[in-house]
N, C-alpha and C positions, 0 to 999 in steps of 0.2 A: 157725346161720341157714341156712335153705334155698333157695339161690341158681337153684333149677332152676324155678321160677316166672317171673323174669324173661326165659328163653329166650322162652314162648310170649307176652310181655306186650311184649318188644321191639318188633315193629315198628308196637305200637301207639301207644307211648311217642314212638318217632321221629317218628312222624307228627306225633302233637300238638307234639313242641318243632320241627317245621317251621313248624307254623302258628302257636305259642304265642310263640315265642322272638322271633321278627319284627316280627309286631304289639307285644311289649309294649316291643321297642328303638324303635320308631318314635313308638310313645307316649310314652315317657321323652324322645326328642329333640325333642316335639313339645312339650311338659310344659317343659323347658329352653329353648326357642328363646321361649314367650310368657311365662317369667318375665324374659328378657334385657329383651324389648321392654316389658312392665310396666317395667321399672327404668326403660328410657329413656322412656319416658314420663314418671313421675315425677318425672324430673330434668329434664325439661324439653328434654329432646333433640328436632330432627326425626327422623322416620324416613326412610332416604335410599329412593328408589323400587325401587331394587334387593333390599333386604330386604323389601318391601310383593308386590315378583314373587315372590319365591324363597317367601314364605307363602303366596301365592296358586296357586303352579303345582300341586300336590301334588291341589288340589281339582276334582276330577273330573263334569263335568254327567251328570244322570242320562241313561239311554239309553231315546231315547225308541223304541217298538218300532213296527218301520215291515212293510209285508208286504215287504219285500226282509231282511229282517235274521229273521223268522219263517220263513220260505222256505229261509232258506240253515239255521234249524237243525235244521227239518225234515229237509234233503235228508242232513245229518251225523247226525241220530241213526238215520235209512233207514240209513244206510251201515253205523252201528256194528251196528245190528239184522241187517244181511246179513252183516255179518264174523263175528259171533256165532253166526249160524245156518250159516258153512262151517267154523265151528270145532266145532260139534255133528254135524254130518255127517261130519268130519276122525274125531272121537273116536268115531263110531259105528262106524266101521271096524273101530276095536278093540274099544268095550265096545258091546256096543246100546244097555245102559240107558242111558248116558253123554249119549246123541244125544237123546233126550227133555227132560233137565235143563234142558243148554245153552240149546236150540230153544225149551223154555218160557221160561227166560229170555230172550231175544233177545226175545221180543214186547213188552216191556214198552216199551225204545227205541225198538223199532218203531208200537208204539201211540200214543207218545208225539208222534213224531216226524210222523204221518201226523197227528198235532192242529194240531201247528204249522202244517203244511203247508194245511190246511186256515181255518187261523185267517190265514194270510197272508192269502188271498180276500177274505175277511170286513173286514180292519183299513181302518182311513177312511186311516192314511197309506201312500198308496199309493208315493210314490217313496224313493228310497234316499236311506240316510243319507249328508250331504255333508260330507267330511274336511275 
């Protein structure tokens, strides 16, 4: 068996059981925690308010997109687009060709980012989200 496949499949492998392993433990305790409360139901139990929080906490309101929350991701992916573009200037020191790649790639964040930015103007909720 030829184990010299797994070198270059590794770090795609970790990846996925980062994002795979997580989710499916939190599913399994989620999967356990509403068969307990089925039982108690069943039997006739109340449910103490504490357990009604700790099921409730987990659950996350959508986010609603405001021009301060478009703005701020605009101004980060500007950012990444400029880091990216002194990283293709960095490497063109050394390779020419190098400084083309990088640089073309950088515009995409940068494209991106100048959307948002622009789409902040545009959005009817004007003020920022309140913690």
């Amino acid at each position: 068996m030829d184990l010299g496949i797994l070198v270059p499949l590794s770090p795609f492998l970790m990846v996925a059981a980062i994002v795979i392993v997580p989710a499916w433990l939190k599913n399994r305790e989620r999967r356990e925690m509403q068969q307990t409360v089925r039982a108690a139901i069943e039997k006739g139990q109340a449910l103490p308010p504490e357990l009604i929080e700790a099921l409730s906490k987990d659950v996350q309101p959508k986010k609603v997109s405001s021009a301060h929350r478009d703005l701020r991701i605009g101004v980060i992916l500007l950012a990444v687009s400029v880091g990216m573009g002194l990283l293709g200037a960095a490497l063109g020191m050394i390779e020419d060709e190098a400084m083309f790649a990088v640089a073309g790639s950088a515009t995409i964040p940068g494209m991106i980012g100048i959307a948002f930015i622009i789409l902040s103007f545009f959005n009817p909720n004007k003020n920022p989200p309140e913690v």
